[in-house]
C-alpha positions in Angstrom: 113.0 118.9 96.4 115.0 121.8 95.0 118.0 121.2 97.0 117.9 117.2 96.1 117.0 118.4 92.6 113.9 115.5 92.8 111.8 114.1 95.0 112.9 112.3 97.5 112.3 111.2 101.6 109.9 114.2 102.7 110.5 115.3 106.6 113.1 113.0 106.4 115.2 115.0 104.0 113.9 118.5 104.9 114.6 118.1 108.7 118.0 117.8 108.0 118.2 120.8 105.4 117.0 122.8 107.9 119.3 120.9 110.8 122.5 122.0 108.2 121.1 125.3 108.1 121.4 126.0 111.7 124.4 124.4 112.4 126.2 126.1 109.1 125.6 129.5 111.4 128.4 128.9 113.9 130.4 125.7 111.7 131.3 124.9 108.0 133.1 121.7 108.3 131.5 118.6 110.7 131.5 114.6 111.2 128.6 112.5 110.5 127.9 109.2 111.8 126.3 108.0 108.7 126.6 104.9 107.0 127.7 103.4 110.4 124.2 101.2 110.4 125.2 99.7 106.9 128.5 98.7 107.8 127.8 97.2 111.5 124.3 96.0 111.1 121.9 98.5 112.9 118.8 98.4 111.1 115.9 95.9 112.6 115.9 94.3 108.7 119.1 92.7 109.6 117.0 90.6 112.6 113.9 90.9 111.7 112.9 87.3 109.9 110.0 89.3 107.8 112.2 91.2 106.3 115.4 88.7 105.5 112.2 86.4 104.2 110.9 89.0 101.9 112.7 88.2 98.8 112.8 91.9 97.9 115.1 95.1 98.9 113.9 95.0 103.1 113.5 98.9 102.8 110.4 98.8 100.3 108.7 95.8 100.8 105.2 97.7 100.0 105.0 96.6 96.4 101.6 95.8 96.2 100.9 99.3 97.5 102.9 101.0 95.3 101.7 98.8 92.2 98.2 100.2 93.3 99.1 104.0 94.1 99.5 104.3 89.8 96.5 104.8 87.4 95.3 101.7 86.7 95.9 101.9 82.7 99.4 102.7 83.6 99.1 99.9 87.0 97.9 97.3 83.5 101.5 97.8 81.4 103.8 98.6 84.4 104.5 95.7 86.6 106.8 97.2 89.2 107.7 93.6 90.9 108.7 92.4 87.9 111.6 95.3 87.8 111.6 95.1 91.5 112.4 91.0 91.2 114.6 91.5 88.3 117.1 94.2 89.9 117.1 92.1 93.4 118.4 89.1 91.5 120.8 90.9 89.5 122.2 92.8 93.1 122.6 89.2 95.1 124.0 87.6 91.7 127.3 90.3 92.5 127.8 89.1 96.2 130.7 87.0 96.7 131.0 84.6 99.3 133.8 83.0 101.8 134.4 79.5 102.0 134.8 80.2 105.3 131.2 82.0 105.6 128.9 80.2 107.9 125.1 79.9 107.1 124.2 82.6 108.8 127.3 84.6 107.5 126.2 83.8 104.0 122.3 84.7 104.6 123.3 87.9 106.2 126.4 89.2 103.4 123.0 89.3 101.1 121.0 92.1 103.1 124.4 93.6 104.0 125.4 94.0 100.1 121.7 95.3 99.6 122.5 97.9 102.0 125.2 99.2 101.3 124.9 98.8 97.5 121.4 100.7 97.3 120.2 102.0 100.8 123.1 103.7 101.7 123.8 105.4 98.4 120.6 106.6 99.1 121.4 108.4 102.4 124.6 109.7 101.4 123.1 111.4 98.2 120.9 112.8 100.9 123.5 114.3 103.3 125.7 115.4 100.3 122.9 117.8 98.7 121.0 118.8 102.1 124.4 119.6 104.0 126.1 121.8 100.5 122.3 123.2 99.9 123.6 125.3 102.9 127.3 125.4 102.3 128.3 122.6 104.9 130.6 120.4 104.7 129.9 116.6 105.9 132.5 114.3 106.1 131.7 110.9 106.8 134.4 108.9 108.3 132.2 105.5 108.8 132.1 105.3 105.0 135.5 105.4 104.8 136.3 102.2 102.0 139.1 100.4 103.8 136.4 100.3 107.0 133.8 99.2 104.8 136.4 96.6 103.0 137.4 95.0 106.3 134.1 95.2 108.1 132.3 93.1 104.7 134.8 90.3 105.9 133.9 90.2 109.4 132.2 86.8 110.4 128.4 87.9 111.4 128.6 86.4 114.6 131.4 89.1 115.7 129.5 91.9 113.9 126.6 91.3 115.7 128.1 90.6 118.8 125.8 90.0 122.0 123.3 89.1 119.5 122.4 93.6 119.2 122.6 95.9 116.4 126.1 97.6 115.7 126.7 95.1 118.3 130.8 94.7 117.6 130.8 99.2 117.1 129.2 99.5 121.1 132.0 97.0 121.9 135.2 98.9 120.6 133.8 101.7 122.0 133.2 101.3 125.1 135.8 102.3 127.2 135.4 105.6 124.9 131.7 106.7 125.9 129.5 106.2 129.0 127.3 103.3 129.5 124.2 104.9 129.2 125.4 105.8 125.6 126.8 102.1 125.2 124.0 99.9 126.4 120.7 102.4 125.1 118.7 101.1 122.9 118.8 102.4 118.9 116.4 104.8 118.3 115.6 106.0 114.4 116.1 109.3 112.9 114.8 112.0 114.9 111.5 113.5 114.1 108.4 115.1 115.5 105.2 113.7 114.8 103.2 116.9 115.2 100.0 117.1 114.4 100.2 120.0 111.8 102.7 118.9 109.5 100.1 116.0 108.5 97.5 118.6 108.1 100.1 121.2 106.1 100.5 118.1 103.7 97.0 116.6 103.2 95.8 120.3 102.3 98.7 120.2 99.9 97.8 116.6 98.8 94.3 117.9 98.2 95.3 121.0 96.5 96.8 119.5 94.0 94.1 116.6 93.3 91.4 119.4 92.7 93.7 120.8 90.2 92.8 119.8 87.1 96.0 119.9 85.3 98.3 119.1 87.4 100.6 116.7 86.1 100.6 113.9 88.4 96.9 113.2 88.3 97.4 111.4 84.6 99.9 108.6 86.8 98.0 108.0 90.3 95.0 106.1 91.1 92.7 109.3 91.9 90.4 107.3 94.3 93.6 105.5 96.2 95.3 109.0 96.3 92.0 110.1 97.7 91.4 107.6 100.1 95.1 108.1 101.6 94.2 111.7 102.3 90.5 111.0 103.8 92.4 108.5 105.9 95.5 110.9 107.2 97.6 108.3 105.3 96.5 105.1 107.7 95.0 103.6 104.1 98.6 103.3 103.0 99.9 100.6 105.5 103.5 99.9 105.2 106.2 102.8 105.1 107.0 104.1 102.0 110.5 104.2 102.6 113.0 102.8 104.7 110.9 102.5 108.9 110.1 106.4 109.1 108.5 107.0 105.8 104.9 106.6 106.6 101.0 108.3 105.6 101.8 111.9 106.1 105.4 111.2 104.5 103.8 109.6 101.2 101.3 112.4 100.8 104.7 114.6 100.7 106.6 112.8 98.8 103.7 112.8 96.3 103.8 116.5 96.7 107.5 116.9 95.9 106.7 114.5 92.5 104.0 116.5 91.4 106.6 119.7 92.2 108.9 117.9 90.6 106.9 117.2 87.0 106.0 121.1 87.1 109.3 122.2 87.2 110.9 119.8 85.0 108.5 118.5 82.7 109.8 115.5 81.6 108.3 113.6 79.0 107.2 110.3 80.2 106.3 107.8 77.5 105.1 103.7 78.8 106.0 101.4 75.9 104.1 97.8 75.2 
């Protein structure tokens, strides 16, 4: 949280702060592959019909959760999909289409502005402030603007080619890196699910709900927040962020808010 300066993706983020760390020990200046999903369609919300259908930013589709996470007097004068709808519309209102587009082409530009317009901002704030916590350097040739520029005009059907994520990317590629490189199937972010890291932050969840001043208590619904930690997170069904961010990644990132209020202190004030 200090390093990102608020809260923000839990193991997510601090896996790769401590990744930067080790690597700044022997190197000061690498390349990163990110933003490559954005730009040649590698996520499964590009496919996955649930997520085109959603009407709403793929990556957070849990709404309802979230709407239910905040104290209900606050839950009664916030309504989160009301913003949520508001700044969707105004995003696809922006995207400008081809008359050469096909259906699908047009269908898919929308989740492809989304993504690179909010999601991938996102990440890159990430590596920027994880990678200089430590004094490395990340360059990130894949965002590169005249690659992105010439990649938001390619036809769909060529982008996604063979019908695969980053399907037209394995295809230049390939007489650069083995098959077994080509032809594997995407796997997400590494991370290790172990066992202690969901109890480190579920005593930390707890700590900090028997606290009777702590600041985030006055925002969260105290017996959602408590049912989430009796529950190892399984009462909180949808990831929070993204396809990684899930129970034990909520209770942290609730965690790094309450962290966050503490050192800050910002004066939050809900208007009628």
């Amino acid at each position: 949280m200090i390093a990102r300066d608020f809260p923000g993706m839990a193991d997510v983020d601090s896996s790769f702060l401590l990744f930067c760390r080790e690597i700044k020990k022997d190197i000061t200046v690498v390349l990163s592959g990110e933003c490559s999903d954005e730009i040649f369609a590698g996520y499964p919300w590009f496919f996955r019909e649930d997520a085109l259908n959603s009407n709403t930013f793929p990556w957070s589709i849990a709404i309802k959760e979230r709407q239910e996470l905040l104290n209900p007097e606050i839950s009664s004068k916030v309504n989160l999909k009301e913003y949520i709808d508001c700044r969707y519309k105004q995003s696809l209102d922006k995207i400008e289409f081809l008359e050469t587009d096909s259906p699908e082409t047009r269908e898919k530009r929308k989740i492809t502005y989304l993504t690179q317009n909010w999601f991938m901002q996102t990440l890159l704030d990430r590596t920027d402030r994880m990678s200089m916590s430590n004094g490395l350097e990340v360059r990130v040739p894949f965002c590169d603007y005249r690659i992105v520029e010439y990649l938001w005009n390619i036809p769909w059907e060529m982008k996604a080619l063979n019908g695969r994520e980053k399907g037209l990317l394995r295809y230049v590629v390939k007489d650069l890196l083995p098959d077994e490189i080509i032809n594997r199937k995407k796997s997400p972010y590494p991370k290790t699910h172990n066992p202690n890291y969901l109890q480190k932050v579920k005593q930390e969840l707890t700590n900090i709900m028997n606290q009777k001043n702590a600041p985030i208590k006055t925002l969260l619904n105290e017996k959602y927040i408590k049912e989430i930690i009796e529950t190892d997170g399984k009462a909180f069904t949808r990831p929070w962020f993204g396809q990684l961010m899930t129970g034990p990644q909520l209770m942290a990132y609730l965690t790094q808010v309450n962290m966050w209020l503490e050192t800050y202190q910002p004066k939050i004030e809900i208007r009628n």
